[in-house]
N, C-alpha and C positions, 0 to 999 in steps of 0.2 A: 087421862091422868091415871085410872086404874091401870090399863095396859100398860103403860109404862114402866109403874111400879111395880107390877108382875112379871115385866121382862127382864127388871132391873133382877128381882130378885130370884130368878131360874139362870141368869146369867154365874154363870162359873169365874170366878174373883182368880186371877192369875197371882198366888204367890211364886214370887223369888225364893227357892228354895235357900238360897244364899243368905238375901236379906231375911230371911227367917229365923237360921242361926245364929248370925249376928245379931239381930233384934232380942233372941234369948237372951243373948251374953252379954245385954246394955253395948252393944259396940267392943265389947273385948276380943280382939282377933286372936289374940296368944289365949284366950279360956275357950274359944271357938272351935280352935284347933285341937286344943288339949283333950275337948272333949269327944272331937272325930275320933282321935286317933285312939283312945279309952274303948272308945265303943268299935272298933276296927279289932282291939285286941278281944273285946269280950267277945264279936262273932266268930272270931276265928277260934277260940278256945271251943265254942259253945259245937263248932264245924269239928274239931277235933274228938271231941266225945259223942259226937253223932257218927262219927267215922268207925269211933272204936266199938259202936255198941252195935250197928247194924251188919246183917252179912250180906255179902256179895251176892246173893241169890235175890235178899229183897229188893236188888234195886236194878238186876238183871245185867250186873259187872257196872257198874256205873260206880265211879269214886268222885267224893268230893276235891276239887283244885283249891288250893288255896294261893294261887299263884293266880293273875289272869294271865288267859291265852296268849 
């Protein structure tokens, strides 16, 4: 019985990354959305003043994409 319950609980619980946004937004697909794309624009801002503040040297020519490959 103990083992079990020690297995149970070192065992890694698989969320749905999906069902977890949805479950925030009580099931609201359009505030689910809303709020990817909110936060899609804040990284990319946040990628942009990281662009303009560091130099070319520190990162040995390396720029950030903001496009994927």
């Amino acid at each position: 019985m103990c083992a079990d319950l020690a297995e149970a609980v070192n065992e890694p619980i698989a969320i749905d990354p999906v069902d977890e946004v949805l479950s925030y937004h009580a099931g609201d697909i359009r505030a689910a959305i809303l709020t990817l794309l909110k936060d899609c624009v804040h990284l990319r801002e946040q990628l942009a003043l990281m662009e303009a503040s560091m130099s070319r040297g520190m990162t040995r020519g390396w720029r950030p994409a903001f496009e994927r490959p």
